[in-house]
C-alpha positions as CSV (number, residue, x, y, z in Angstrom):
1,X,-0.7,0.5,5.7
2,X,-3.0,3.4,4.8
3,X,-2.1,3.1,1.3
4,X,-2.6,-0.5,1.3
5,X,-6.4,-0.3,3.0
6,X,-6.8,2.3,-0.2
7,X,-6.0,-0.3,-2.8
8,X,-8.3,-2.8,-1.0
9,X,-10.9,-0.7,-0.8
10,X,-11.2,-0.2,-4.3
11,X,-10.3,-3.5,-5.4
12,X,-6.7,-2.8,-6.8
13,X,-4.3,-6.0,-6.4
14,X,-1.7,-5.7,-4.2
15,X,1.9,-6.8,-4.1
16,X,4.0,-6.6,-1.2
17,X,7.4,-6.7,-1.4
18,X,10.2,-7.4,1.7
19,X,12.6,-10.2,2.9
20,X,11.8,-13.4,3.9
21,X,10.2,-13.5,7.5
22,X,9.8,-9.7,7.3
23,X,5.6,-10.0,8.6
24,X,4.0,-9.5,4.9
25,X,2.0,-12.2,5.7
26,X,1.1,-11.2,9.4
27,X,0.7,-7.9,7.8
28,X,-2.4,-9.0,5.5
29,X,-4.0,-11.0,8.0
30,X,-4.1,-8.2,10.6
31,X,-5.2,-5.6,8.3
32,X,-8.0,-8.6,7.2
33,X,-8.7,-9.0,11.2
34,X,-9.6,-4.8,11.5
35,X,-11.2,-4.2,8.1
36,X,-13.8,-7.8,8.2
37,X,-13.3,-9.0,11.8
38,X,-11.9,-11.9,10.2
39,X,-15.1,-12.0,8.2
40,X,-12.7,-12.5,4.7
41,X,-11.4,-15.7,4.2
42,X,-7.4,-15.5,3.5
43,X,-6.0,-18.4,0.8
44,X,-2.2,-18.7,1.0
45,X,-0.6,-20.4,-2.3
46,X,3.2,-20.9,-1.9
47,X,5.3,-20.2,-5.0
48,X,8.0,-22.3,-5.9
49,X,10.7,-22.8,-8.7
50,X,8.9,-26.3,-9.2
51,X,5.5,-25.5,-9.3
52,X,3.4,-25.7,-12.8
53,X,1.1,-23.4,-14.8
54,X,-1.0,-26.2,-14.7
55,X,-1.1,-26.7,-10.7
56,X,-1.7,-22.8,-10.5
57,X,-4.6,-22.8,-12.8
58,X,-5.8,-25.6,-10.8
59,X,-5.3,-24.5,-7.5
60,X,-7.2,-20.7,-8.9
61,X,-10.3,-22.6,-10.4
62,X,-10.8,-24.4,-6.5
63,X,-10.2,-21.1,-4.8
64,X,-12.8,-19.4,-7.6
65,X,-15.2,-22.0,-6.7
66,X,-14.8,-21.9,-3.1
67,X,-15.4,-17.9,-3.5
68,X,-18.5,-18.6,-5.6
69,X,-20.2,-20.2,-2.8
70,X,-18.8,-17.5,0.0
71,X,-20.0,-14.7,-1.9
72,X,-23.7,-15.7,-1.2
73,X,-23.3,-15.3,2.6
74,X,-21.5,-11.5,2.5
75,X,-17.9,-12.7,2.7
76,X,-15.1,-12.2,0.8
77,X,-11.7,-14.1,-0.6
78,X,-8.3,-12.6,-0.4
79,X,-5.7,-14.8,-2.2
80,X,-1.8,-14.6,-0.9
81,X,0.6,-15.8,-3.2
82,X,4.1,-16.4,-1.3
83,X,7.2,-16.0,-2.9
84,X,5.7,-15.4,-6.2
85,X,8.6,-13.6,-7.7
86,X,10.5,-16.9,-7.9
87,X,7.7,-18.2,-10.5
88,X,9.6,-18.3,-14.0
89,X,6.4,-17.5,-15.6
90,X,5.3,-14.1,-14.2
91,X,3.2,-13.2,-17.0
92,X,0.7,-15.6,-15.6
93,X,0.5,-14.0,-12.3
94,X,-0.6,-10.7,-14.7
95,X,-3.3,-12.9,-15.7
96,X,-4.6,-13.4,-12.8
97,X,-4.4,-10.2,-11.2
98,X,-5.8,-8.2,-14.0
């Protein structure tokens, strides 16, 4: 957890990795409830084998705009991308993390 409040803190991606159910999720959202006192709004996008480059590119230009308007009142946007590693195209995911 320590290494993971690191990366945040410098604004390094993060990937966590673990089996279904396994609290990745609860993980990120208690970490975001000690760091911002909920203060940082969390985004979850669920990855699946039928979703489109198209619907991802979509889906990232509402959450850029949504973080546009946030970032005017101090707050912050964390995205969570769920499952991601059963996207074909994972080269797009590098995209948008870098």
């Amino acid at each position: 957890m320590v290494l993971l409040l690191y990366r945040i803190k410098a604004n390094i991606p993060v990937i966590l990795m673990g089996e279904t159910g396994c609290g990745k999720k609860s993980l990120v959202i208690k970490l975001n409830q000690i760091l911002n006192g909920r203060k940082t709004i969390i985004k979850t996008i669920n990855i699946h084998p039928g979703i489109t480059d198209e619907i991802i590119y979509k889906r990232m230009e509402e959450v850029n705009k949504e973080a546009e308007k946030l970032k005017n009142g101090g707050k912050k946007y964390w995205i969570f991308f769920i499952e991601m590693n059963t996207y074909l195209s994972l080269s797009l995911f590098k995209e948008i993390i870098y």
